[in-house]
N, C-alpha and C positions, 0 to 999 in steps of 0.2 A: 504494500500500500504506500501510496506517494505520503510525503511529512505533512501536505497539506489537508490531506482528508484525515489522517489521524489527528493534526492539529483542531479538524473544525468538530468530531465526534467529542472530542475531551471536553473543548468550550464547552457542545450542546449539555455534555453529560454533567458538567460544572453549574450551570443554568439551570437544569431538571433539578440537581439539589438544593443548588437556590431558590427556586419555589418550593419547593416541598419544605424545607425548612422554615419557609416564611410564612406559609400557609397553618402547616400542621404545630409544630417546636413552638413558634415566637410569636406567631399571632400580628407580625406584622403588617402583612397584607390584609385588606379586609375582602370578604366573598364578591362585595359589588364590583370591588376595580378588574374581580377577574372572570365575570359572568359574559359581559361583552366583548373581549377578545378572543376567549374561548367558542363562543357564539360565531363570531366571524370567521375564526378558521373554520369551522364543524361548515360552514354553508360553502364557502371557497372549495371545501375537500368533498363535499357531497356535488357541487357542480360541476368539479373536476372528472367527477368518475360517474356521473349521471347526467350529459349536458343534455337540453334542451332541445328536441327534435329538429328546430332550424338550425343549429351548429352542430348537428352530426354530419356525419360522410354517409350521401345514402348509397347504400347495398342494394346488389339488385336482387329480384327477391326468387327465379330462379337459378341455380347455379349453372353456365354453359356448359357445354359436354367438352372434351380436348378435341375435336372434331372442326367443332363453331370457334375453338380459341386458337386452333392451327390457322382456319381461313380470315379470323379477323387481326392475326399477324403480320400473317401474308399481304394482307390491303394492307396497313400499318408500313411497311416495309417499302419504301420509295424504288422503284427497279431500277436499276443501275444504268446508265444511258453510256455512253459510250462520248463522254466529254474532252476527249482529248480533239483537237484540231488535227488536219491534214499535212501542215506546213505548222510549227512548233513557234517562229517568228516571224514576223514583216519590217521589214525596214519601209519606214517613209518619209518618202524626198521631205525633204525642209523649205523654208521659203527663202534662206537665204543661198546666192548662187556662190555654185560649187569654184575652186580654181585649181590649178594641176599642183599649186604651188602648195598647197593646205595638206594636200595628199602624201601622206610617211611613202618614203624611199623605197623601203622593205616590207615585206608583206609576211 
């Protein structure tokens, strides 16, 4: 385990005692201050894992055979086209005029 994940369990675990100690031992926390944060997480974590029928992913409701999922691949699958050209480059004249003198020696 990485230093940083056993650093952040230790925290949380150091935290867990610190309530429970304030709660139960010392009495210093009173019930009210901890009824509405606890409230809060319980609906965040109930929404989390129970969202709301317009923020699911809908499913479809029969499952296709491999048959229907090979052919809807198949479409999926752009066919290959044959994108190479005939002639690889073109040279094109220029507008400004050529002179013999511009022209290297050696070829």
């Amino acid at each position: 385990m990485k230093k940083q994940g056993i650093m952040f369990w230790i925290i949380v675990l150091l935290v867990g005692v610190g309530i429970i100690d304030s709660l139960f031992v010392s009495h210093r926390i009173p019930w009210s201050s901890i009824i509405v944060p606890v409230a809060v997480i319980g609906i965040v974590f109930l929404l989390y894992k129970f969202p709301p029928r317009k923020y699911r992913k809908a499913q479809p409701k029969i499952k296709p055979s491999a048959r229907t999922m090979a052919k809807v691949a198949a479409e999926r699958k752009p066919a290959r086209s044959d994108k190479r050209k005939a002639y690889p480059f073109q040279v094109i004249e220029g507008q400004k005029g050529k002179s013999d003198d511009d022209l290297p020696k050696y070829h």
